[in-house]
C-alpha positions in Angstrom: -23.3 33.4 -97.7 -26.4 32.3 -96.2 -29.6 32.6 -97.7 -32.9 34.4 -96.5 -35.6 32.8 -95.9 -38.6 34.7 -97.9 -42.3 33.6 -97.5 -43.7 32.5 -100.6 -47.2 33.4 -102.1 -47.6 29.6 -103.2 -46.6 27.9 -100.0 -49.2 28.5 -97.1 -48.9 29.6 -93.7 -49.5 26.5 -91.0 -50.3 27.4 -87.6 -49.0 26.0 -84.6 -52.2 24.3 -83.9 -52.0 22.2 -87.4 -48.3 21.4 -87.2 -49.5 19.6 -83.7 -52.1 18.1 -85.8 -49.5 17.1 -88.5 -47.3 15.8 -86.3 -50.2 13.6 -84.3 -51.4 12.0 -87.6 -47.1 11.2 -88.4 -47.3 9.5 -84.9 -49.8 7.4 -85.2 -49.4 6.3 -88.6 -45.3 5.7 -87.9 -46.8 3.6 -84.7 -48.7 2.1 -86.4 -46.6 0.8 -89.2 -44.0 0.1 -86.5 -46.1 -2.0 -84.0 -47.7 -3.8 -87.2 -44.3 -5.0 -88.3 -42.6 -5.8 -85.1 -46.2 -8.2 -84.8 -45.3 -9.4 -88.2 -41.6 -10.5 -88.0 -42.8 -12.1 -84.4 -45.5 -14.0 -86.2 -43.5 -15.0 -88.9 -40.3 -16.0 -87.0 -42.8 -18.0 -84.4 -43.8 -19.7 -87.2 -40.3 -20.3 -88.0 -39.2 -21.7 -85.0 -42.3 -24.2 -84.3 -44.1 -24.5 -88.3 -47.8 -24.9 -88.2 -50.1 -26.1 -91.4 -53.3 -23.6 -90.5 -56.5 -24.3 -93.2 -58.2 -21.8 -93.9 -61.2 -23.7 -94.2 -64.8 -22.0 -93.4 -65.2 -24.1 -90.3 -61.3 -23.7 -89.1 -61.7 -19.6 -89.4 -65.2 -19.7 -87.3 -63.9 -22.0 -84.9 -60.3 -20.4 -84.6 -60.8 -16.6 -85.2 -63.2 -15.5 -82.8 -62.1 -13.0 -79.9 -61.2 -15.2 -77.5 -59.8 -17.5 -79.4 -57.4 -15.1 -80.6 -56.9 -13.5 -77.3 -56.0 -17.0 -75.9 -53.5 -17.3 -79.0 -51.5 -14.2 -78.2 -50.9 -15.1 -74.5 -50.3 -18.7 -75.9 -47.9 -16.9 -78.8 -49.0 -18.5 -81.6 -48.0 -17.2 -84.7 -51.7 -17.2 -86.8 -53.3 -15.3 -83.9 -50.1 -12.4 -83.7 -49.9 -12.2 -87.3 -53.8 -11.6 -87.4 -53.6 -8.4 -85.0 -50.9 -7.4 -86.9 -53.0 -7.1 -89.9 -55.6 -5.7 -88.2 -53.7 -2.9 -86.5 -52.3 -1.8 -90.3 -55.6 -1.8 -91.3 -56.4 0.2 -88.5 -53.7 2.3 -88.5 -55.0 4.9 -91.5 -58.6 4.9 -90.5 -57.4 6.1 -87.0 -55.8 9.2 -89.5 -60.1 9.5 -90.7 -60.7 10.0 -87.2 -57.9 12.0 -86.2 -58.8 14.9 -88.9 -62.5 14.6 -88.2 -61.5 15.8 -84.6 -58.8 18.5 -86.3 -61.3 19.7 -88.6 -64.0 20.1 -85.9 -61.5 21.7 -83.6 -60.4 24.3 -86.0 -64.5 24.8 -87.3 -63.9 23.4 -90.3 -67.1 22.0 -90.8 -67.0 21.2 -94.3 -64.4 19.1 -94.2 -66.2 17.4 -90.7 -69.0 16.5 -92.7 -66.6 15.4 -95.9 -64.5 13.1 -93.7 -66.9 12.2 -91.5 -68.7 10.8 -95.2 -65.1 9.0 -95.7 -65.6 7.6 -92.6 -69.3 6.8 -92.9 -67.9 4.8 -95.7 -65.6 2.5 -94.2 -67.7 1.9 -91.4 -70.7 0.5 -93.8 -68.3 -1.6 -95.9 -66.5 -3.4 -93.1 -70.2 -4.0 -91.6 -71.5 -5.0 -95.1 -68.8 -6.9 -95.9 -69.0 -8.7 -92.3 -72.7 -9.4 -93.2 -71.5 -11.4 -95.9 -72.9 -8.7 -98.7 -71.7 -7.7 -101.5 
């Protein structure tokens, strides 16, 4: 005998507009993850197939890891500069979720939670640039 579904006082309603939402932040974090470690297993198996001793010296990293160095290193497929977007992109990947809600809060006027994300995001945005300023 099948059983009927019954709302329950404890489990809120979602409206179609949020389960889009939902279902956008899934996407891009499942992307995410996926493109990350498809960048990963290339890099490593790269590395595999034609090894590579990379120091990670001061000078190597400011001469090596600039944009167009790395840029030049993906259409070259080197592993160091694939594996190094692949980081980047995981990092990535969960502050795009900060964004995404930001725009869902503000879309459903939410603004409490705009201003408390948008503080979360405020956040990350000042550590990366502190952090790249060599503070600490």
């Amino acid at each position: 005998m099948p059983q009927e579904k019954t709302s329950s006082p404890f489990i809120p309603k979602i409206s179609k507009a949020e389960q889009k939402i939902y279902a956008d932040v899934y996407d891009v974090l499942l992307g995410g993850m996926l493109l990350s470690t498809v960048l990963f297993a290339a890099g490593v198996a790269l590395a595999l197939i034609h090894p590579h001793y990379i120091p990670l010296t001061h000078d190597y990293v400011e001469r090596n890891y600039n944009f167009s160095q790395v840029v030049h290193g993906l259409l070259a497929l080197r592993p160091g500069p694939i594996m190094l977007v692949a980081t980047l992109l995981l990092i990535l990947t969960p502050v795009s979720r900060v964004l995404i809600s930001i725009y869902a809060f503000y879309a459903s006027r939410d603004y409490k939670y705009v201003v408390v994300t948008g503080l979360v995001f405020l956040v990350i945005v000042l550590t990366v640039v502190l952090g790249s300023l060599g503070l600490q």
